[in-house]
KEMIFI-13024 format. One record per residue: x, y, z of N, C-alpha, C in turn; residue number from 1. Coordinates in nm, 3 decimals. Atoms other than C-alpha are relative to their C-alpha. Example, Ala and Ser with C-alpha at 12.3 -4.5 7.8 and 13.67 -1.06 7.14 Angstrom:
BEGIN
(marke (0.089,-0.119,0.000),(1.230,-0.450,0.780),(0.090,0.120,0.000),1)
(marke (-0.082,-0.119,-0.006),(1.367,-0.106,0.714),(-0.077,0.109,0.073),2)
END
This chain:
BEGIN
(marke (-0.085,0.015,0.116),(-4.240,-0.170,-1.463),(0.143,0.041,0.034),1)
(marke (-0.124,0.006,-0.003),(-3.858,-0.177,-1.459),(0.055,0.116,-0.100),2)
(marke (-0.061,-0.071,0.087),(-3.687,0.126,-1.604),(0.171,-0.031,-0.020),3)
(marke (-0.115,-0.004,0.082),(-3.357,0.100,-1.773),(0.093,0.084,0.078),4)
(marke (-0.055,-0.089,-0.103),(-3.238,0.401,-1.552),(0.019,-0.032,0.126),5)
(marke (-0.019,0.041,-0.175),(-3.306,0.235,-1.201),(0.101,-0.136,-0.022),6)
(marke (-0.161,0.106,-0.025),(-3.005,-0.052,-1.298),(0.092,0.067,0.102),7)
(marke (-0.157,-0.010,-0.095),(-2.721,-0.045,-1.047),(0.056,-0.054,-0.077),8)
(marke (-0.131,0.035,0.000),(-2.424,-0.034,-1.177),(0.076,-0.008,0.077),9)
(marke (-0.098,0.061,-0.071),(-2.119,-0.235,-1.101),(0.142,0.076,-0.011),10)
(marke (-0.128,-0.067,-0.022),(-1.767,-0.106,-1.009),(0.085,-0.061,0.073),11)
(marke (-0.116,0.122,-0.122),(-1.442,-0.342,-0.928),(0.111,0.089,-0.076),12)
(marke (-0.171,-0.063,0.026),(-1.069,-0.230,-0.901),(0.113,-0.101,0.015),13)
(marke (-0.114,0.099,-0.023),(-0.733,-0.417,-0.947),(0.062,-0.002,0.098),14)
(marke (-0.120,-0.016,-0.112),(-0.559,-0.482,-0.627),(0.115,0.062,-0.020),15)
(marke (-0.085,-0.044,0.025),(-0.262,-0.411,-0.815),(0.040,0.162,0.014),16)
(marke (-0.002,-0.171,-0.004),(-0.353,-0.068,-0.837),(-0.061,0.094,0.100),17)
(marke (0.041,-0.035,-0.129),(-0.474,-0.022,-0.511),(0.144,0.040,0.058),18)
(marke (-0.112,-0.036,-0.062),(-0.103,-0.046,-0.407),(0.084,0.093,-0.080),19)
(marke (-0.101,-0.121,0.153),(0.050,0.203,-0.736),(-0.091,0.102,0.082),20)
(marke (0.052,-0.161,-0.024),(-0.244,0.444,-0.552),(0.080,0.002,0.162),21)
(marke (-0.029,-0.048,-0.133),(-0.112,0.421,-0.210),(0.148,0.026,0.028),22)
(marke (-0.125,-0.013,-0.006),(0.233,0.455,-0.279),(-0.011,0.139,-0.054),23)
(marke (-0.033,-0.157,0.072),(0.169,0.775,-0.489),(-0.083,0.088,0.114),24)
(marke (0.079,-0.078,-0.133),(-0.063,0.917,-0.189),(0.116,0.017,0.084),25)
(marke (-0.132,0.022,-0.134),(0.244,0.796,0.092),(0.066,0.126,-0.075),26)
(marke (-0.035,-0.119,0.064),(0.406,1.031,-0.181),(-0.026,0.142,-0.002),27)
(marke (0.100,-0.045,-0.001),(0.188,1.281,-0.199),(0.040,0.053,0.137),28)
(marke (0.001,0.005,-0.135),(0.156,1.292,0.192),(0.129,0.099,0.014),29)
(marke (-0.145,0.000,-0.082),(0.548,1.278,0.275),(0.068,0.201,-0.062),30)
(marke (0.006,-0.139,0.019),(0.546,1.620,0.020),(-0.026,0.085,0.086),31)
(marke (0.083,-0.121,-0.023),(0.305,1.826,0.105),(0.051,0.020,0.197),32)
(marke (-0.040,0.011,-0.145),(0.425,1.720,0.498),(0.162,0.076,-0.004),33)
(marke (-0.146,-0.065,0.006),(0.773,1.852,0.389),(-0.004,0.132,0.023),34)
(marke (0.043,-0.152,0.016),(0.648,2.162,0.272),(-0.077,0.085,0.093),35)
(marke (0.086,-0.048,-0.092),(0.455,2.247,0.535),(-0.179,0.025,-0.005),36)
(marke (0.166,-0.031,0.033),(0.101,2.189,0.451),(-0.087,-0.109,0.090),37)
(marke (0.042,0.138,-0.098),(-0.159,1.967,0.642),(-0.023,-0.062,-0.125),38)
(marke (0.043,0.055,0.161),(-0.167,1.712,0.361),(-0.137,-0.058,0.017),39)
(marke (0.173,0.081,0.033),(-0.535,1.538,0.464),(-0.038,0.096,-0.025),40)
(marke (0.129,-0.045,0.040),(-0.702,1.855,0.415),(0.056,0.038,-0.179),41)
(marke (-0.034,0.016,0.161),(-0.476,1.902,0.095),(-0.040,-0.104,-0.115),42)
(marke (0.055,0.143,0.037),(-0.570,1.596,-0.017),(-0.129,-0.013,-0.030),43)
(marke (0.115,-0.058,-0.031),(-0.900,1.632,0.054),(-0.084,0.080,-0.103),44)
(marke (0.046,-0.161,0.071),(-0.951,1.970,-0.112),(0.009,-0.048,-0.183),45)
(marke (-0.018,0.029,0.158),(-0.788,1.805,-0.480),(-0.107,-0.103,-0.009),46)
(marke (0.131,0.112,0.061),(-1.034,1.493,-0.452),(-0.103,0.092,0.009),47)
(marke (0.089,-0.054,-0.020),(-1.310,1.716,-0.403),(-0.017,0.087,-0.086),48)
(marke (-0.045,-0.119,0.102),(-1.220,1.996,-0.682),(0.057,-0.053,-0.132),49)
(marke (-0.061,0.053,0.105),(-1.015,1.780,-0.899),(0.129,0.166,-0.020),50)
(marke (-0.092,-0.114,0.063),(-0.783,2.115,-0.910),(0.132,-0.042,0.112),51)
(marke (-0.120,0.010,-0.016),(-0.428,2.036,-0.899),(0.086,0.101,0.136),52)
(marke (-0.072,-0.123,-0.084),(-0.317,2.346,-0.706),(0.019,-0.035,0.180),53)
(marke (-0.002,0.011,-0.127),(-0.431,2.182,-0.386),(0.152,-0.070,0.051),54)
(marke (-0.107,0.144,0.028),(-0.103,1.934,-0.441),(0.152,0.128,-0.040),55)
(marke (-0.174,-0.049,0.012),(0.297,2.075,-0.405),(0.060,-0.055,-0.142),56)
(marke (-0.062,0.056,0.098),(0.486,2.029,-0.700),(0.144,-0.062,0.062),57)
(marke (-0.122,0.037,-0.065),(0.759,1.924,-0.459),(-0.010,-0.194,-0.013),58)
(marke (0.001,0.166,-0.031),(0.885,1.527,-0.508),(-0.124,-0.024,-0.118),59)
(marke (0.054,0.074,0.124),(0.675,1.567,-0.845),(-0.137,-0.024,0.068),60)
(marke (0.121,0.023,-0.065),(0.348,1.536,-0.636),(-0.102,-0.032,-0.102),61)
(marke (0.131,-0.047,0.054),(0.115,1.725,-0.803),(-0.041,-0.072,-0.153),62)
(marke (0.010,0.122,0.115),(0.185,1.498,-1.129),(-0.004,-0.149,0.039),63)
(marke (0.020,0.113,-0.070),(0.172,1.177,-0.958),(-0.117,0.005,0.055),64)
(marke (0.114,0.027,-0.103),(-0.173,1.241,-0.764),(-0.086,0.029,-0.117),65)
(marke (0.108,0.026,0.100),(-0.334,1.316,-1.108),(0.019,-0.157,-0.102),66)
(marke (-0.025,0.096,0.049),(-0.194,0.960,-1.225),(-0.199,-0.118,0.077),67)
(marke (0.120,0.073,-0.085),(-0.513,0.833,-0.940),(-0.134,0.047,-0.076),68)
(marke (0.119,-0.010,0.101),(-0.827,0.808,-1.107),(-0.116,0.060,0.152),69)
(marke (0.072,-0.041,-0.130),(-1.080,0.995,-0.833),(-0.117,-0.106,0.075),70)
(marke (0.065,0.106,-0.027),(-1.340,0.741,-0.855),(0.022,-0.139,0.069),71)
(marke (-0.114,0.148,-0.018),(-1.107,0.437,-0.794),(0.052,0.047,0.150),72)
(marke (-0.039,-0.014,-0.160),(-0.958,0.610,-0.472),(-0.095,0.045,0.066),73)
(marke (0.140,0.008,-0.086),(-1.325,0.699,-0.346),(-0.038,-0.134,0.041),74)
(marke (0.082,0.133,0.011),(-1.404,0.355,-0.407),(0.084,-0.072,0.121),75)
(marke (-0.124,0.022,-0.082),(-1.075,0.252,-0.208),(-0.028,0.064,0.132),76)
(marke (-0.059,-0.059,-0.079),(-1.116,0.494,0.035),(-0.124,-0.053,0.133),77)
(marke (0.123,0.066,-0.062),(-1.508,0.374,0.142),(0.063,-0.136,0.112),78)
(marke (0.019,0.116,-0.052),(-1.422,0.063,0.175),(0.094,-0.041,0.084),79)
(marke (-0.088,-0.003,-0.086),(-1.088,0.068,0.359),(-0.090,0.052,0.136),80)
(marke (0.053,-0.061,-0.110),(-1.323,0.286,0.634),(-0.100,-0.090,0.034),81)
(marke (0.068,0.102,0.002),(-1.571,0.027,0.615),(0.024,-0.120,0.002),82)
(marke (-0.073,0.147,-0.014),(-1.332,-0.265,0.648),(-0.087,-0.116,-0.071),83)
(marke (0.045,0.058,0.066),(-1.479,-0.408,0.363),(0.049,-0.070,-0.154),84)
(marke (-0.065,0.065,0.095),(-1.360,-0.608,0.044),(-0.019,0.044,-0.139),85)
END
């Protein structure tokens, strides 16, 4: 019998906003690289926590990297590593 619970759900993203997330990351990045931080594990540490603190307020960061939805740049981030569509 087929439960209701074992469905897969589906999950698609706008290209458009594939490039609004990677411009606010390059952002993001070019900060936390100013400031002196390693930004992948900074980076890193906020997708993983969702807590802001990991993120510089320098260049407005830390408000710009909560504009990225976490799910949407996981989803992005797979499949870029996976050279997949």
């Amino acid at each position: 019998m087929f439960d209701e619970k074992d469905k897969t759900l589906t999950f698609s993203l706008n290209d458009d906003k594939g490039d609004d997330t990677k411009k606010i990351l390059l952002t993001v990045y070019t900060a936390l690289v100013e400031k002196g931080y390693d930004p992948i594990n900074q980076i890193v540490g906020y997708i993983l926590s969702e807590d802001p603190t990991y993120i510089t307020n320098h260049k407005n960061a830390r408000s710009l990297i909560r504009k990225i939805d976490r799910d949407e740049l996981l989803n992005m981030l797979v499949k870029n590593f996976l050279g997949v569509k």
